[in-house]
PARO-944962 format. One record per atom (N, C-alpha, C): x, y, z. Coordinates in steps of 0.02 Angstrom, whole numbers, plus 50000, padded with zeros to 5 digits. Layout:
N
XYZ...
//
This chain:
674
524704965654880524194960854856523554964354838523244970454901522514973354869522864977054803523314979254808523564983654770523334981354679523794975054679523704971254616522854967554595522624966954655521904966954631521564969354597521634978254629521234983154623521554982654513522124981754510522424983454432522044979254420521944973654429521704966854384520874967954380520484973154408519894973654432519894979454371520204983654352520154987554318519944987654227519294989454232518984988754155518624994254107519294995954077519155001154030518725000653990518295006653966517515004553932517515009353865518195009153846518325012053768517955006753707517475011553674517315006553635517715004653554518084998153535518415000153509518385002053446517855000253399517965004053324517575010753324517595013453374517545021553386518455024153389518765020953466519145025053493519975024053434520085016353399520655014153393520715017753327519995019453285520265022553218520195030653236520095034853274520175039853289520815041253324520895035753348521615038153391522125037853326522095032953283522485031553214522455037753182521935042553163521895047953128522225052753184521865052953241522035058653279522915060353293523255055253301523945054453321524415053853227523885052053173524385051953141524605060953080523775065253103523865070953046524235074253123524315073653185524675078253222525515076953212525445070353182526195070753177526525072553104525995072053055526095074652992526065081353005525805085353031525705093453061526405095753095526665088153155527485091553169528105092553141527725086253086528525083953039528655086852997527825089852961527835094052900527525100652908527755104852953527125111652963527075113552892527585116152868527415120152806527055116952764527385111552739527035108152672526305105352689526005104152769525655101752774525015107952775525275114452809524725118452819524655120552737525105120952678525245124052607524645120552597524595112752589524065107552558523545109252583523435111252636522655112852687522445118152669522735122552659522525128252640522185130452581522655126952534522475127752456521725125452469521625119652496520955115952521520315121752549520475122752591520215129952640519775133852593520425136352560520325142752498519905142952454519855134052421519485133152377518865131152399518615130152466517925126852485517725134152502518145139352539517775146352560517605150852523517985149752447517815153452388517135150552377517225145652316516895142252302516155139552332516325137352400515775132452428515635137752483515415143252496515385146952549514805147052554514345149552496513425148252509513185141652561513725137452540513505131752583513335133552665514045135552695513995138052756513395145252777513105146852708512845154052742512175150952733511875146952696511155141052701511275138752744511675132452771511685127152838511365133452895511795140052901511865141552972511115144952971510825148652904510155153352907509535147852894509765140352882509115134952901509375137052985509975132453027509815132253081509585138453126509645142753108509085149853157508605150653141508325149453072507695148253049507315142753087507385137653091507305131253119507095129953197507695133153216507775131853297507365138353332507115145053277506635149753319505835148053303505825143353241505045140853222504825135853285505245130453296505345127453364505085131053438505535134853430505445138853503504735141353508504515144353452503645148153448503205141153435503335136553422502905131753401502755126653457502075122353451501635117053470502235113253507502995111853469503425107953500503855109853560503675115653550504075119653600504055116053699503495116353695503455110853753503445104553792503755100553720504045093853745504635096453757504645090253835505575091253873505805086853849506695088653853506975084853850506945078653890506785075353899506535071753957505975066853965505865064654002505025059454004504725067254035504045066054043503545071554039503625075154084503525070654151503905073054219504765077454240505135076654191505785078354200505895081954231506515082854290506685093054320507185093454279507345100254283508125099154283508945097254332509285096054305509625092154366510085096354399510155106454339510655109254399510215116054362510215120054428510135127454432510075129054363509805134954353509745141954293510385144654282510665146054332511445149454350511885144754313511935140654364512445133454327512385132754285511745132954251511655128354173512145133054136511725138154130512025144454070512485145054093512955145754162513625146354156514125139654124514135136754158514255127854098514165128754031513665132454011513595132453938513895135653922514115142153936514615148353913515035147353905515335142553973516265142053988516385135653929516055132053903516105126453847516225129753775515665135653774515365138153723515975142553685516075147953725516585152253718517085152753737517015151053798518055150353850518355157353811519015154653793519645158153795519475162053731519035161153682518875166053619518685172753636518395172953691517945177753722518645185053748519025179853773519705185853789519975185353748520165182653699520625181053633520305185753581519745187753557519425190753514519055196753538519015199653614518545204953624518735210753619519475211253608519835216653587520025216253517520275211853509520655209453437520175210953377519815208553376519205208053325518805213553305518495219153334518345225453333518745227053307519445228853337519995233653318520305229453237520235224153214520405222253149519695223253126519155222353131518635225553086518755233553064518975235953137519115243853108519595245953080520235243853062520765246153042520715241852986520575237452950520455233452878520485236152834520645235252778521045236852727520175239652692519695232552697519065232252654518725236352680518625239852738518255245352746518675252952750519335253252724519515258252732519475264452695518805263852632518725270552597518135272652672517945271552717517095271352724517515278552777517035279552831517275285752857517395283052924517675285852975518005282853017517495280353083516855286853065516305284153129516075277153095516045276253021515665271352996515865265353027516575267152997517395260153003517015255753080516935261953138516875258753197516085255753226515725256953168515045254153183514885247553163515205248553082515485242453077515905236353100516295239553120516765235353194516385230453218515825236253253515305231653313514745228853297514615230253209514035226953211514345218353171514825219653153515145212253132515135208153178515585212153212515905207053292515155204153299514635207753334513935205253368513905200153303513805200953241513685195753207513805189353201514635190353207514915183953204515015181453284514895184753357514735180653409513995181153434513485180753382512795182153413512375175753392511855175753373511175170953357511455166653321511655167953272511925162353218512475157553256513005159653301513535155253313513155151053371512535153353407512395148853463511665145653437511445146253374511265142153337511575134753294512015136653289512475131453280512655124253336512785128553393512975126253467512255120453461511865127353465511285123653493510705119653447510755117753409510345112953363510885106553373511535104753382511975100653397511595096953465511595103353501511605100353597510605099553579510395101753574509355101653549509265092353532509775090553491509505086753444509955078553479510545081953526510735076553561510425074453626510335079953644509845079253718509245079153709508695079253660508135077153657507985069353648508445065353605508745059753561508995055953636509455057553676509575054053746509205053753794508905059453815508405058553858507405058553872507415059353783506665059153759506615051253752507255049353713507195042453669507605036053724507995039553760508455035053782508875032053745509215034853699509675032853657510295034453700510725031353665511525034853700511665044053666512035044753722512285051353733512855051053677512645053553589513215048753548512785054653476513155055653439513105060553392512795056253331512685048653328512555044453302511755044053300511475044253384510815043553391510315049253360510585055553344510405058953305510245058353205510255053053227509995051553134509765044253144509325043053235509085037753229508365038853190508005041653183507245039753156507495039653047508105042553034508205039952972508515033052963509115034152996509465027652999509335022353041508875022153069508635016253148509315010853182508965006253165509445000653213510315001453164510285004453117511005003953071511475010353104511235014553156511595018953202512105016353251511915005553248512165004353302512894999753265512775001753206513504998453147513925004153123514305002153058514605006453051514615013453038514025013253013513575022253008513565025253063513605021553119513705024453190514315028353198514655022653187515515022053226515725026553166515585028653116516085034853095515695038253102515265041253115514985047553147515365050653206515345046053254515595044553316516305047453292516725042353263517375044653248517495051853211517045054753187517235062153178517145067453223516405065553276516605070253333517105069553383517265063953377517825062453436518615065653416518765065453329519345068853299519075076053300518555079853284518355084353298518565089253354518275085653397518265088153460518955088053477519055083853463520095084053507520375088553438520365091453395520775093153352520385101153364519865101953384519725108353408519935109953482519735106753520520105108853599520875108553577521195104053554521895105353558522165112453528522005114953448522105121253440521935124553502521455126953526521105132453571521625132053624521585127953662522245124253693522785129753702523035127253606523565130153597523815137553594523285142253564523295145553570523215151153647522765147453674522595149653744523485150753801523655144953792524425145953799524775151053793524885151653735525095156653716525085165553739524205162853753523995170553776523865171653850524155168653896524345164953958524935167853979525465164253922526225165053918526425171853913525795177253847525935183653856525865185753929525235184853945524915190753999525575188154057525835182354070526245184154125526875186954098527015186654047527625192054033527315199654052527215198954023526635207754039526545208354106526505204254147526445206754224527045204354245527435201954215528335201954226528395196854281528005190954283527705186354338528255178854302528315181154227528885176854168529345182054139530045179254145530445183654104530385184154042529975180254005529955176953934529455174953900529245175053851528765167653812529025163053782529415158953801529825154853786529515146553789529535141053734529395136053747529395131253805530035131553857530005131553916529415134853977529255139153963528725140854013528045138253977528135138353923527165137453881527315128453922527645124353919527855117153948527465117354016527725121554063527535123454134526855125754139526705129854108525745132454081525455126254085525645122054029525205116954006525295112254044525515107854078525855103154128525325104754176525315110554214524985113954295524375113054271524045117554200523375118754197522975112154179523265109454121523005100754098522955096054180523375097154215523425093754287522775097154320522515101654329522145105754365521435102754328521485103154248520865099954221520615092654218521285088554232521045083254239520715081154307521005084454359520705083754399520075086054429519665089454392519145095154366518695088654351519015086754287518395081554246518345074854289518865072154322518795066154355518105067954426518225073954438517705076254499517075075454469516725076454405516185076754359516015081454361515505079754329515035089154301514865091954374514445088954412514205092254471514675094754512515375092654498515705097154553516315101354521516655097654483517385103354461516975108254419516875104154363516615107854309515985115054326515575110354375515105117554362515385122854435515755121254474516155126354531516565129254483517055128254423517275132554376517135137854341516395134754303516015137854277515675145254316515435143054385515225146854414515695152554445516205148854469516755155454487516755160054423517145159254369517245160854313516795166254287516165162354304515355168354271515635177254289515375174154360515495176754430516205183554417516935181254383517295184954386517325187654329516935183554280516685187454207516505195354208515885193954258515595200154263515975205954315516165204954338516715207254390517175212754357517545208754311517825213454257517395217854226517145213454194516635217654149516515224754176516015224054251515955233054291516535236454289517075233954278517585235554321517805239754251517795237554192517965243454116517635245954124516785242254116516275249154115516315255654127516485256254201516445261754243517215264454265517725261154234518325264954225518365265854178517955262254120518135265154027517725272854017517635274653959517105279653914516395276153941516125276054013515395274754002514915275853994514885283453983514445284353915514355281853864514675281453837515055281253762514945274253765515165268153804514875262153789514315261153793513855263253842513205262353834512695264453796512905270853765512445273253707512665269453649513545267753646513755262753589513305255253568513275252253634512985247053660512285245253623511835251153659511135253853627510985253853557511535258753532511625258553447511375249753411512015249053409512315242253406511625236053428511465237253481511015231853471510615232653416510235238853424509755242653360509875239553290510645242953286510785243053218510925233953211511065230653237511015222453226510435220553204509795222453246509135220753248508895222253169509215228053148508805233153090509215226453022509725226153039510225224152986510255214652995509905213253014509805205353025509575202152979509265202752944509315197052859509675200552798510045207252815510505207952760511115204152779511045202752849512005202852844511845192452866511425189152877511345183852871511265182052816511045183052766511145180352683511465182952634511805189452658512455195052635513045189152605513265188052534513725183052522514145189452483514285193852486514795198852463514935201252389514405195952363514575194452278514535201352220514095204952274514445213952231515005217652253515245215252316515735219952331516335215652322516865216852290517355213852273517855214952310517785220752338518625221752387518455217952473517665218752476517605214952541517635206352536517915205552496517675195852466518155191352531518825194652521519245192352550519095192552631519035199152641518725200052719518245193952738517775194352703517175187752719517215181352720517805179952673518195173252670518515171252753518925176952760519135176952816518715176752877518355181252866518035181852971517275175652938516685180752912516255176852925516165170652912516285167552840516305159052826516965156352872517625159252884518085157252934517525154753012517305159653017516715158753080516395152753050515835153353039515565149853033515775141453029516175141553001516855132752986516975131653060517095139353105517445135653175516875134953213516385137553200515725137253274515525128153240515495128453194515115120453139515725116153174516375116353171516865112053193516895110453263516755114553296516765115153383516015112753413515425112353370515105109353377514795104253403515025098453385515145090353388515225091053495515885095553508516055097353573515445100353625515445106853574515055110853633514265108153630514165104853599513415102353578513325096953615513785093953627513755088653668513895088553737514115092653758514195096453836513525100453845513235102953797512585105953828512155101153841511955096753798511625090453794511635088453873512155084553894512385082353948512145087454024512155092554003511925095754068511325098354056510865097854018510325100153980509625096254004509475090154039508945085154032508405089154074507795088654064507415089454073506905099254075507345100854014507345108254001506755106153943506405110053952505845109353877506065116253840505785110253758506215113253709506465121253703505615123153703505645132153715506185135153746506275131253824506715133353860507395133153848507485127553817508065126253779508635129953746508125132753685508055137553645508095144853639507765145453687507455155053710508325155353764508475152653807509165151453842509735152253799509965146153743510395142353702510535151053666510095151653628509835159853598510275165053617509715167353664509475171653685510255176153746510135170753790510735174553849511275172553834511635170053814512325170653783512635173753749511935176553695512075181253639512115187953672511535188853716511435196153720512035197953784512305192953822513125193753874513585194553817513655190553750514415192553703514175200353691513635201953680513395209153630513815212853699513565210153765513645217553815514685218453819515035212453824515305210253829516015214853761515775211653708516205214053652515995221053636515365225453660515265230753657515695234253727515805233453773516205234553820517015235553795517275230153801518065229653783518015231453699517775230353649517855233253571517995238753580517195240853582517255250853598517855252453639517765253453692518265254253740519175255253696519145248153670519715246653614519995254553580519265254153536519155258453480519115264853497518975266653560518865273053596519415275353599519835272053631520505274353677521045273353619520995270153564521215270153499521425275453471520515280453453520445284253418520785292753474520495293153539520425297453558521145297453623521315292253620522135291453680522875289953652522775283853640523405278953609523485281553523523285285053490523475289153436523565283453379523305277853388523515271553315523585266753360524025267653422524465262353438524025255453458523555255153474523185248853474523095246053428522745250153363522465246453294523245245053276523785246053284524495243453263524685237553288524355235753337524625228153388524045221753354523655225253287523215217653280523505213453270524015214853231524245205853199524725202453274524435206553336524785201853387524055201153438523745197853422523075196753479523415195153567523885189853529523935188253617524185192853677524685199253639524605204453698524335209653703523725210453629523265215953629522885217253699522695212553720522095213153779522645216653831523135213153848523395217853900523705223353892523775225953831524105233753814523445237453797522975235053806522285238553814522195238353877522225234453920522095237254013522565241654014523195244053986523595248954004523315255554001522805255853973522525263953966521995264554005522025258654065521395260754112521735261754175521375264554218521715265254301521565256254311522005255254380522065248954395522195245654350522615245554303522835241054242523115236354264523375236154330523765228354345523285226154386522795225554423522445223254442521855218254396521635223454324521315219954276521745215554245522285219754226522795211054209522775205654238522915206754306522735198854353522095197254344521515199454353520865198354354520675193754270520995196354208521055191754136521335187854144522075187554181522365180954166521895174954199521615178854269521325171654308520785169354265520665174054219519915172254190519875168554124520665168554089520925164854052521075157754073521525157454132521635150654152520995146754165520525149554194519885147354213519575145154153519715149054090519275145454039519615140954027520195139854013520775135353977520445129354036520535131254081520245122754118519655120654101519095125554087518565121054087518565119454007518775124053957518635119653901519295110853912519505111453924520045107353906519535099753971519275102054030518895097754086518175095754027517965099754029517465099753984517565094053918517925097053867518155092453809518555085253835518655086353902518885074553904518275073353930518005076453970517195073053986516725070153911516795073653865516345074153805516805067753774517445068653763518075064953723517895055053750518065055353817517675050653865517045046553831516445051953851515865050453844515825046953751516235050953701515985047553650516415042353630516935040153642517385037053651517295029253692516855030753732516615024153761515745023653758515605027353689514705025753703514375028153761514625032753800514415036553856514115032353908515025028353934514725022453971514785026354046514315024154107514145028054153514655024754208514995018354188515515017454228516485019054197516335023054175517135022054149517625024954201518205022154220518725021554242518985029054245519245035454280519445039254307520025041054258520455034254245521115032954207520785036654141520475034254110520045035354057520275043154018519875044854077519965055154064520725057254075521045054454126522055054854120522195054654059522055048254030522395047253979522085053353916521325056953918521525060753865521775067553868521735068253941521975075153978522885073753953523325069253958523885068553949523985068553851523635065353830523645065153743523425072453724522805075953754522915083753741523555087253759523905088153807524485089553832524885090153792525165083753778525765080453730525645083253666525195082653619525095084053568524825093253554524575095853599524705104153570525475107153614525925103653647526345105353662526975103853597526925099753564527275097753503527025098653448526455101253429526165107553386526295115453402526505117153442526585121453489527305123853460527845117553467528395118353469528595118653371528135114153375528585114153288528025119053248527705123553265527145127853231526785123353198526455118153200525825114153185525455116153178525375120753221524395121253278523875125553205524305128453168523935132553104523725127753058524195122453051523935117853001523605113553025523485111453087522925109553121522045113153146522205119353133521665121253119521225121453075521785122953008521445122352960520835114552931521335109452949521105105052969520415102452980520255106553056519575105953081519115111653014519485116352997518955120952969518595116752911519275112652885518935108752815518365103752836518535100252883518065095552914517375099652914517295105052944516585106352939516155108252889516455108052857515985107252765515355099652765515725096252774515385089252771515025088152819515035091752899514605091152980514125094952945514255102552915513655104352906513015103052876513235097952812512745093452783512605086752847512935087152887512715081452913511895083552956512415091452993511825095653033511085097353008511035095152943510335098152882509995091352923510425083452896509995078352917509705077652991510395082753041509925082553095509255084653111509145090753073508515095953066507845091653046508215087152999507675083852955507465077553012507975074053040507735067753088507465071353136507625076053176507245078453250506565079353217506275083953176505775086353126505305081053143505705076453104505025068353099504805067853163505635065453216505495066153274504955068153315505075073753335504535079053350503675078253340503565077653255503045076553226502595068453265503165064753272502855058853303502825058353386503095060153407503245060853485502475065653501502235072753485501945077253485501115073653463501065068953406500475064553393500425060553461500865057553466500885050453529500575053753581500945058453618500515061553681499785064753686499775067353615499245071353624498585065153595498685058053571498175054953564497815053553605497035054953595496805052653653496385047653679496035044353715495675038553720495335036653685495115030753704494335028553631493985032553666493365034553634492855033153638492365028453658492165028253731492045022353755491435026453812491245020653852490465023853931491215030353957490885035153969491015039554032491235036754082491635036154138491665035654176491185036554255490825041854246490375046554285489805045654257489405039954304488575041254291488125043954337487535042054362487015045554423486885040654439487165036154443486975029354475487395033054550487845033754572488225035654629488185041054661487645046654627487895053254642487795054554713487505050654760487465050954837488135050754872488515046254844489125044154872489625047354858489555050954798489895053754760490015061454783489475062854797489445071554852489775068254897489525064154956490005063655020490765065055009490955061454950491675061354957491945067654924491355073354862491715080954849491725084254926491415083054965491245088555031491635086655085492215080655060492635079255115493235076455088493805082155142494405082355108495015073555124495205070255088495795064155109496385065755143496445059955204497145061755208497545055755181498175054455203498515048455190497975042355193497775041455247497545035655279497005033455229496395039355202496015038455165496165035955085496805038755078496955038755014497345029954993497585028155059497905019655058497105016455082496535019155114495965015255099495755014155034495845018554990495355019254941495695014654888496505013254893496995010854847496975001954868496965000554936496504993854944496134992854949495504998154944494704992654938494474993854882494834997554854494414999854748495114997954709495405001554705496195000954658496274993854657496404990354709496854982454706496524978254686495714979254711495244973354695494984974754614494894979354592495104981354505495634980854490496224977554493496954977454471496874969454466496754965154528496454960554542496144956454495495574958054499495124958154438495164957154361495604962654359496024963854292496304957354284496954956254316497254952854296497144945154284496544943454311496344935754298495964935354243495714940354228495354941654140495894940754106496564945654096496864944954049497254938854047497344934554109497784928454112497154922854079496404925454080496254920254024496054922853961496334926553946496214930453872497234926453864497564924953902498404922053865498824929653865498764933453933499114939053930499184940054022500064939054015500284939954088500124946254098499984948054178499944954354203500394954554256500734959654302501074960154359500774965454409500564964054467500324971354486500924970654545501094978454559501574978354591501284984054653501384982454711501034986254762501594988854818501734994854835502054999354875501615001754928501304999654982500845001155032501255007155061502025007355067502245012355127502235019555062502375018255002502325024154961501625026854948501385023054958500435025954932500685023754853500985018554820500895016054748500745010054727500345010554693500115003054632500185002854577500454999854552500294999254473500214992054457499904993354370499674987354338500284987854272500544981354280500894981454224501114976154173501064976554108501144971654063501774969854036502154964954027502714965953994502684964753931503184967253897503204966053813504174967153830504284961553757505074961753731505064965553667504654969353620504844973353586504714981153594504044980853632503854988353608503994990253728503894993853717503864998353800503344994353838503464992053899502994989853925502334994353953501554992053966501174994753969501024994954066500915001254066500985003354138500375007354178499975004254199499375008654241499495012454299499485015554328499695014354413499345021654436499225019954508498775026154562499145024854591499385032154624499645033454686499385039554726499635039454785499505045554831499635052054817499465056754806499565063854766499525068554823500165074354865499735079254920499465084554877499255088954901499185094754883499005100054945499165107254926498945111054960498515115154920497985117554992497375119154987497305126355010497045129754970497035140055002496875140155080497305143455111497005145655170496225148955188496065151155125495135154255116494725147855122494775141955090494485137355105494565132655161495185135455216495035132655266494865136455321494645141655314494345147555349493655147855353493335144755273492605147955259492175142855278491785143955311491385141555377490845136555325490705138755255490215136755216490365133555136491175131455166491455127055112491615120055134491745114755121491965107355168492435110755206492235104455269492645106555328493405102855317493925106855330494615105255336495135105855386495375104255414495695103055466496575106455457496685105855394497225107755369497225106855321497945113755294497785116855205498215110855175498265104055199498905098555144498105093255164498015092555099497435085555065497915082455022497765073555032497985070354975497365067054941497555063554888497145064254805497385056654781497155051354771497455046954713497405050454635498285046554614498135051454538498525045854505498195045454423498455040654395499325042754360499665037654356500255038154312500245032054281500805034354228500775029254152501625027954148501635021854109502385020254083502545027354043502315028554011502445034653951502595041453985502475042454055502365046954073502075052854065501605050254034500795056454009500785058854094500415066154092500215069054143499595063454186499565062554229499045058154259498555065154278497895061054322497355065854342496935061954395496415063754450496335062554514495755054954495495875050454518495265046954510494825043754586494645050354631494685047654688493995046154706493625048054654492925048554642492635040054588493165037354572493015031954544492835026054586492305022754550491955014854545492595008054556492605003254590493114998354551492884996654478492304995754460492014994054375492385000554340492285007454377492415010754327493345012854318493585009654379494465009154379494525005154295494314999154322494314994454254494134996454168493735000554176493475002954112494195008954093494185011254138494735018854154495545014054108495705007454152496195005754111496305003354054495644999254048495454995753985495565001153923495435006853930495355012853897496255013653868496445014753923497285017253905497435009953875497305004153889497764996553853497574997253778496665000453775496585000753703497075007553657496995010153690497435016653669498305013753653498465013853708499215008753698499245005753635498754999053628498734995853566498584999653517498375002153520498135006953426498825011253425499105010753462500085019853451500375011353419500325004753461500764999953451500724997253382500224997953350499964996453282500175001253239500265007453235500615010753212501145011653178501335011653107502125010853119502465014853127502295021653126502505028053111502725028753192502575025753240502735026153322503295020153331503655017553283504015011053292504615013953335504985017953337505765020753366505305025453419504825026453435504535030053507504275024853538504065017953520503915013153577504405007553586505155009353574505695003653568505705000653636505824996553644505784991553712506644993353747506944997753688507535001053731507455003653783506775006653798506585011553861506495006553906506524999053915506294996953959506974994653997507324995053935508124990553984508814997053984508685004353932509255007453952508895013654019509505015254068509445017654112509415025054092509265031754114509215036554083509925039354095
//
């Protein structure tokens, strides 16, 4: 009987002209992908070919606005609005954050490409007149290219522009609310819901490849440690079954616990490895490589960011391939990882954002692919006699026939695979959290079942791409899709922009012009109270015999001026406020409360400063609905409390008159929860 309750109690919070026409697309090109691999990847391709020829400037503008963009930001006036109301913390560690962001960001590419990719830059057909030290400088200054500034520029103007938009604006956590100050209240119709519906196909048509492939390179490494007799469709079944099981139960725990204990193990065994080549590889040789390489990136940074190949004809194809190929997959994966940073991101100001998003991700891939590349390329040139640069066109068991030329080679084998499975969970935990979140309008109660069900539809569907070779013509897929995100990503630049511009006026306006607060009518009373420090007790005197009886006051003026007031009083918190309601714009909010502070030990020592008893004084200090910084008013008049608020209601009204402040004073802030 509870049993059948609990079912009948159960209320899924899919919203539906998001989830039912995405699931329609999502389920029907995976089955056109099983039924038809060939003919279907033939049609996609031709597609591919002709947007990466053709339309490639596109992708090399979108990505050199967004680093342009997102570093003017970081140095600029805006740089210090948070994501957040003014007050915001953040809600997890420095550690956590950036690890969460990594394991979303990069996962399984990171082992999938840190060998692979070097060693096909160097052995390439298009650099093979050049000389062989060149071949390998080149190697590393590509690789850094295509996993450095530009790809976590991408990431991060996605996650910037969602998490400022959710927790600046209080909008939903929704790829939609990002083109609210162009599109306003029409974000919440159909202009919404296919937005929505492309990150949600997005995102599942990118985790599922990665997915798929990750499998695969899973399936190698335990053949390779002879842990599987085989790579056989039967075991990739068993892979995916255990690990999808492991992630769902990851994402149902939430961010604060599976996801970022993943993340953090993972960091953690990241680097682990990492020492562990270092100092059994050439470490010399990587670290002066390393050194180079950053240099030569730094020196070569607006040739090879607006570099479109158009004199060199034999490299055309190469560039088709890696860099606009790049670029299509960081723009496609986007929608995902942009929205997972978002989500763990609130109350980071912008700078911080930015200089992070940037900065340490890039300069861990540089240490990272300069480590295992070189290393690659080292033991290439000067051990294995070819035999590595011969295994490119097989990535998935390159990485482990490269631990073979180090001591402890089966130990680092185990140490990648765990670090593989580890990513494969969190992107896959990661992507139903996000899948979830946009899928139901990022409702804060959804059902557990929810995330099963897309942890099981990922499953099913790269296991039968898997089987009938799909997963290529499903990539291609996503690559085409990001032609059209990236024009979408320009309008983001352009709505945050306005954004910004208005948010940045609002705070920094400042009062009328009106009497001072501070005259010489008081100054007797006014010393007593600089030369003597408050404690609690003083500070709940001062909030009922001045604060309440000016709140007081207040409010029977404005109830005959035809304007309700509410004052709301917290005696055990040390809080008051005065507050107005409104049904369109944000309600208007006065309020003093108790403030501690500590005080230098020199000033409670020095015999000829006020006497103090102890270094913790409290302070009344004002706060606002808006959450402007407040400041001490413990030195105030009740006349001059009154004047003090009168001041901010006039201020209030002149942003409210405004129209240019219409989507920063929405009365949404008063009824959505953050």
């Amino acid at each position: 009987m509870n049993s059948s309750k609990r079912i009948t109690k159960l209320k899924f919070t899919f919203d539906k002209g998001v989830t039912i026409p995405s699931l329609i697309f999502i389920v029907g090109i995976c089955l056109f992908s099983v039924l038809f691999p060939v003919e279907i990847k033939t049609v996609l391709d031709v597609i591919k070919n002709f947007i990466f020829v053709n339309l490639n400037w596109v992708y090399v503008w979108c990505v050199t606005i967004f680093v342009i963009f997102l570093v003017f930001l970081m140095f600029s006036k805006y740089g210090k609005i948070r994501l957040g109301t003014n007050d915001s913390k953040p809600e997890h560690s420095f550690f956590s954050w950036i690890s969460m962001l990594f394991a979303a960001g990069m996962g399984i590419g990171l082992m999938y490409f840190s060998v692979a990719e070097p060693l096909q830059h160097y052995s390439t057909d298009a650099f093979s007149e050049s000389h062989i030290i060149s071949r390998g400088k080149n190697a590393q200054l590509y690789t850094f290219f295509h996993w450095g500034i530009h790809a976590w520029a991408i990431y991060g103007l996605v996650g910037l522009c969602l998490a400022y938009f959710t927790y600046r604006y209080r909008l939903p956590l929704s790829l939609r609310s990002c083109l609210y100050p162009l599109l306003k209240d029409r974000i919440k119709g159909k202009w919404g819901d296919v937005i929505d519906i492309f990150a949600l196909c997005s995102t599942f048509f990118g985790i599922t490849t990665t997915l798929g492939f990750g499998v695969v390179q899973i399936n190698s490494g335990l053949e390779t440690l002879k842990i599987l007799p085989e790579t056989g469709f039967t075991y990739q079944i068993l892979i995916v079954l255990v690990l999808v099981s492991i992630a769902v139960f990851s994402a149902t725990s939430g961010v604060n616990k599976g996801v970022k204990i993943l993340s953090n193990i993972n960091v953690v065994i990241v680097i682990i490895l990492l020492l562990f080549v270092l100092f059994l590889g050439p470490t010399v040789y990587l670290i002066g490589s390393f050194t180079y390489g950053l240099g030569n990136y730094i020196n070569n940074f607006f040739d090879l960011t607006f570099n479109t190949h158009v004199y060199e004809q034999k490299t055309l194809p190469w560039f088709y391939n890696w860099t606009i190929l790049y670029w299509a997959w960081w723009i496609s994966w986007s929608p995902f990882v942009g929205l997972f940073i978002a989500k763990i991101s609130k109350g980071r100001s912008i700078r911080e954002f930015i200089a992070a998003v940037l900065i340490i991700p890039t300069l861990f891939n540089f240490i990272w692919m300069s480590v295992f590349g070189n290393s690659a390329i080292w033991f290439d040139f000067n051990v294995a006699n070819g035999a590595l640069s011969a295994l490119v066109s097989d990535p998935d068991a390159l990485m482990f026939r490269f631990l073979e030329y180090l001591p402890l080679s089966k130990v680092l084998s185990f140490i990648v695979l765990a670090i593989i499975i580890i990513f494969f969970v969190t992107s896959a935990d990661s992507g139903m959290l996000v899948m979830d979140s946009i899928s139901s309008k990022n409702s804060s109660k959804s059902p557990k079942i929810q995330m099963v069900f897309w942890g099981i539809l990922l499953a099913t569907l790269a296991l039968m791409l898997l089987n009938a070779g799909g997963l290529e013509a499903l990539q291609t897929m996503t690559l085409i899709t990001a032609l059209p995100f990236a024009v979408i990503m320009i309008l983001f630049v352009v709505s945050l922009m306005k954004a910004l511009v208005i948010d940045y006026r609002y705070y920094e306006k400042g009062l009328s012009v009106s009497t001072v607060p501070w005259s010489g009518e008081f100054w007797k009373e006014r010393l007593k109270k600089i030369v003597s420090f408050k404690t609690k007790d003083s500070v709940k005197t001062f909030i009922d015999g001045q604060v309440l009886p000016a709140f007081t006051e207040l409010k029977e003026e404005f109830l005959l001026n035809g304007i309700a007031v509410e004052i709301n009083h917290i005696p055990d918190d040390l809080k008051i406020n005065l507050e107005i309601h409104h049904d369109v714009v944000n309600n208007f909010i006065y309020g003093v409360m108790g403030q501690k502070r500590i005080v230098s030990e020199y000033m409670v020592d020095d015999d000829n400063l006020p006497d103090l008893d102890s270094n913790v004084t409290y302070f009344p200090k004002t706060y606002f609905g808006d959450s402007r910084e407040g400041y001490d008013v413990q030195y105030f008049t009740k006349n001059e409390l009154i004047s003090d608020v009168l001041k901010h209601y006039d201020r209030f009204l002149k942003i409210v008159a405004e129209e240019s402040n219409e989507m920063f004073i929405s009365s949404d802030n008063n009824t959505q929860t953050e």
